[in-house]
C-alpha positions in Angstrom: -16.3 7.6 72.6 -12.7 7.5 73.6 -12.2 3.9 75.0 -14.5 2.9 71.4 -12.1 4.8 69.3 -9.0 3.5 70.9 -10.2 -0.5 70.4 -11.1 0.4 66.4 -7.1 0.0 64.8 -8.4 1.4 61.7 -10.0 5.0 63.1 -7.9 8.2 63.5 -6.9 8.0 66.8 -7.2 11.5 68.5 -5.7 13.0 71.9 -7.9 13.3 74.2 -7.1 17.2 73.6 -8.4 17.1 70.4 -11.5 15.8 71.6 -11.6 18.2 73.7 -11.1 21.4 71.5 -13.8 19.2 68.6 -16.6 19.8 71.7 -15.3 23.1 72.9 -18.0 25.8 72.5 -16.9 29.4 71.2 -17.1 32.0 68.1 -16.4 29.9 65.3 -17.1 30.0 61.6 -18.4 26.3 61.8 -20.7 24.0 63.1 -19.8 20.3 64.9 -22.1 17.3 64.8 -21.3 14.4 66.6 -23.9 10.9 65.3 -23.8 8.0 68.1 -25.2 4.5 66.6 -26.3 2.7 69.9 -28.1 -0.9 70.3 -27.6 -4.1 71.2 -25.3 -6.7 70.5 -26.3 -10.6 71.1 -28.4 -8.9 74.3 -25.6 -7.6 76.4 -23.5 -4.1 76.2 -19.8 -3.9 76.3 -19.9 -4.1 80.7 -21.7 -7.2 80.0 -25.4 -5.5 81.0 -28.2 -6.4 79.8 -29.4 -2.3 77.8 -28.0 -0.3 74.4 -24.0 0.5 74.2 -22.2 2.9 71.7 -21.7 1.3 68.2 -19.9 3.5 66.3 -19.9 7.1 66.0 -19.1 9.7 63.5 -17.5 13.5 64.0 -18.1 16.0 61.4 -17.8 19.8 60.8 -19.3 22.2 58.4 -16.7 24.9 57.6 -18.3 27.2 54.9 -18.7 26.2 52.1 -18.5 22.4 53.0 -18.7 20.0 55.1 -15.5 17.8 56.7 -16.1 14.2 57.8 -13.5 14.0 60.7 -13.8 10.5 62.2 -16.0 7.4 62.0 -15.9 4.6 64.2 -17.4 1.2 64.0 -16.9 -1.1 67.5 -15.2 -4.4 65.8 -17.9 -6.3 67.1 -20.6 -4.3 65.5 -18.9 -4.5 62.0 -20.9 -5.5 58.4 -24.3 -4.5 60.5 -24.6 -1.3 58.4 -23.5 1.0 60.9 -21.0 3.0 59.3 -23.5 3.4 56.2 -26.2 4.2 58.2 -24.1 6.8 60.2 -22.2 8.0 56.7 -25.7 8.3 55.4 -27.6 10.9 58.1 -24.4 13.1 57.5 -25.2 13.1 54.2 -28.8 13.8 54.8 -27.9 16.6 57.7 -25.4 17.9 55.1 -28.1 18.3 52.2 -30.4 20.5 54.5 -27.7 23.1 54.5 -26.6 25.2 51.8 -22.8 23.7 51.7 -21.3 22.3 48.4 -20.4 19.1 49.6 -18.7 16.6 52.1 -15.0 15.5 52.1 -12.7 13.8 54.0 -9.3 11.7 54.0 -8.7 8.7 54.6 -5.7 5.7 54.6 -5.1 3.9 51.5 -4.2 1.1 53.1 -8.4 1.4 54.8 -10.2 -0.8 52.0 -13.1 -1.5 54.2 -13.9 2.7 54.6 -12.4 3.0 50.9 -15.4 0.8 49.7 -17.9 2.3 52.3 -17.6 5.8 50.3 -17.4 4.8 47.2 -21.0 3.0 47.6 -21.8 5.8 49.6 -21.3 8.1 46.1 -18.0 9.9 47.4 -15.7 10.1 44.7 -11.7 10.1 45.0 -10.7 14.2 44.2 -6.9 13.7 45.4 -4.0 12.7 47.7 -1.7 14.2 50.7 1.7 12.1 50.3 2.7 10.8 53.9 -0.3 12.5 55.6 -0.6 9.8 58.5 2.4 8.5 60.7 2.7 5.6 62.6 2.4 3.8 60.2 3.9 6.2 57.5 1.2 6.7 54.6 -0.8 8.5 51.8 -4.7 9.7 53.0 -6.6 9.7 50.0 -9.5 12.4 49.5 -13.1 12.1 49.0 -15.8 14.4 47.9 -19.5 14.1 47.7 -21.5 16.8 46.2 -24.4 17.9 47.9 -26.3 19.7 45.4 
């Protein structure tokens, strides 16, 4: 999931720490769930094999009384398949099962492609953080989808 995340310029790029702590079992007042697209792309997989590699994935916690998307990730190669809907839309369906308000996230402004990929996906903007992300410097803007 790592090496995937670290060839996609446009995901939040994470330490290999905060991967770490995401998967890290313990007390906690939420629940993780990690979605992995696999399948095949023009027959081979990323080592050049003939079998299934990673897609995309997506990271997401519930914290009471919603749920937080925290990453998805879409291999540049696997992009416009319907991946990132497809993985935006079993959150969504996970999400509904529970009795949580709804989903957010942030993302960059500058991040059109995942901008328009929420909005279809029924999120609605609900705000801003001013110079959230660094390198580059820039707003994240916020997203909501209600659940019930």
């Amino acid at each position: 999931m790592i090496a995937l995340e670290r060839a996609t310029p446009n995901a939040a790029h994470w330490t290999e720490e905060q991967y770490r702590a995401f998967f890290s079992t313990g007390e906690r007042e939420w629940r993780e769930v990690v979605l992995v697209a696999e399948g095949r792309l023009d027959g081979a997989s990323a080592e050049g094999r003939s079998g299934d590699t990673r897609l995309g994935f997506l990271a997401a916690r519930r914290v009471d009384p919603e749920w937080e998307l925290e990453n998805i990730v879409v291999a540049a190669s696997a992009c416009r398949m319907g991946i990132g809907k497809r993985l935006l839309g079993a959150l969504l369906a996970e999400a509904a099962k529970t009795n949580n308000a709804a989903v957010f996230l942030e993302v960059r402004e500058s991040n059109v492609a995942a901008r328009a990929l929420y909005g279809k996906a029924g999120f609605r903007e609900s705000g801003r953080r001013k110079s959230y992300y660094k390198d580059p410097l820039e707003d994240a803007i916020l997203y909501r989808s209600d659940l019930h």
